[in-house]
C-alpha atoms as one frame of an Amber mdcrd trajectory, in Angstrom:
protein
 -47.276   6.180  -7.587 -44.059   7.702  -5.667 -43.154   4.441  -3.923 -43.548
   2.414  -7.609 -41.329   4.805  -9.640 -38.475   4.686  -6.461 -38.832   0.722
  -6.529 -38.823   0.909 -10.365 -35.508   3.247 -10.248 -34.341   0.890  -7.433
 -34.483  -1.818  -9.650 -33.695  -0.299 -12.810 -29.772   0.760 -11.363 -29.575
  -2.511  -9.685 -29.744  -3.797 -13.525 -27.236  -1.399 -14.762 -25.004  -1.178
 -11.502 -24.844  -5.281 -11.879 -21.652  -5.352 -13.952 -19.353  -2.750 -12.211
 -19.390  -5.000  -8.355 -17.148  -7.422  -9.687 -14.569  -5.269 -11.892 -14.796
  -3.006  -8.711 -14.038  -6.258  -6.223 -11.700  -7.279  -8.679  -9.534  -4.350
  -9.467  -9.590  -3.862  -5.697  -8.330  -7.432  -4.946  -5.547  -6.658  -7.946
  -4.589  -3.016  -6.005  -4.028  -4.652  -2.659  -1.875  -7.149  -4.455   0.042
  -5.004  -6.043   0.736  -3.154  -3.117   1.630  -6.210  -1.162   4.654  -6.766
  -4.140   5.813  -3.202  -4.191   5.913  -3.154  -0.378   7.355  -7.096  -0.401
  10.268  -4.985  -2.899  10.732  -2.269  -0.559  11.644  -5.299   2.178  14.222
  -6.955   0.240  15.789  -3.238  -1.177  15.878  -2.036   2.729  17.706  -5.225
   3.826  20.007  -5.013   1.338  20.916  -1.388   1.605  20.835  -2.022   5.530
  23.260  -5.277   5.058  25.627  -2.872   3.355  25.294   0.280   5.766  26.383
  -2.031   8.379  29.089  -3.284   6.966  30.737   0.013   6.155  30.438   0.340
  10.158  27.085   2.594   9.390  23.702   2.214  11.652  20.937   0.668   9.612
  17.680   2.216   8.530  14.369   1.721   9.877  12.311  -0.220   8.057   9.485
   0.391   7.973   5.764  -1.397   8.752   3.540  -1.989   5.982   1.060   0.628
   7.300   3.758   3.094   7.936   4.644   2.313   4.156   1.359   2.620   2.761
   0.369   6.028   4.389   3.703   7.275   2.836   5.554   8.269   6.143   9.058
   9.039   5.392  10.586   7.477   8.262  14.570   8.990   6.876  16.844   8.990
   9.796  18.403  11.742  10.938  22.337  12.672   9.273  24.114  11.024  12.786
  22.939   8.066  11.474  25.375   8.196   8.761  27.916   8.330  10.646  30.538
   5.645  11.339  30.223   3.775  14.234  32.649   4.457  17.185
């Protein structure tokens, strides 16, 4: 009687549980996507901003990788940096 009612509970959330795989694969696929665009953003705003640093004779800033971006490191360089080049 134990094993029927835990293959009958089994089955029972497989029924219910059917509809949330795919909106949970789907708004997973749509997070890593937009992820990949704000990160693809953060490219093109760091070369830019690096473009001008070095030509107002400043070092540029690291940019950095997409895990390094992800986990949130702040990867801010230290004030030297912002100084003119000799």
């Amino acid at each position: 009687m134990k094993s029927s009612l835990k293959y009958l509970g089994v089955a029972f959330s497989a029924f219910l549980l059917s509809g949330c795989l795919p909106v949970l694969v789907g708004g997973a696929i749509y997070n890593s996507t937009a992820k990949r665009e704000a990160y693809s953003k953060y490219l093109t705003e760091s070369q830019k901003n690096n473009t001008d640093r070095e030509v107002k004779g400043l070092k540029p800033i690291k940019v950095m990788s997409y895990d390094e971006w992800e986990s949130g490191q702040n990867l801010a360089t230290s004030p030297e940096a912002d100084k003119p080049k000799s």
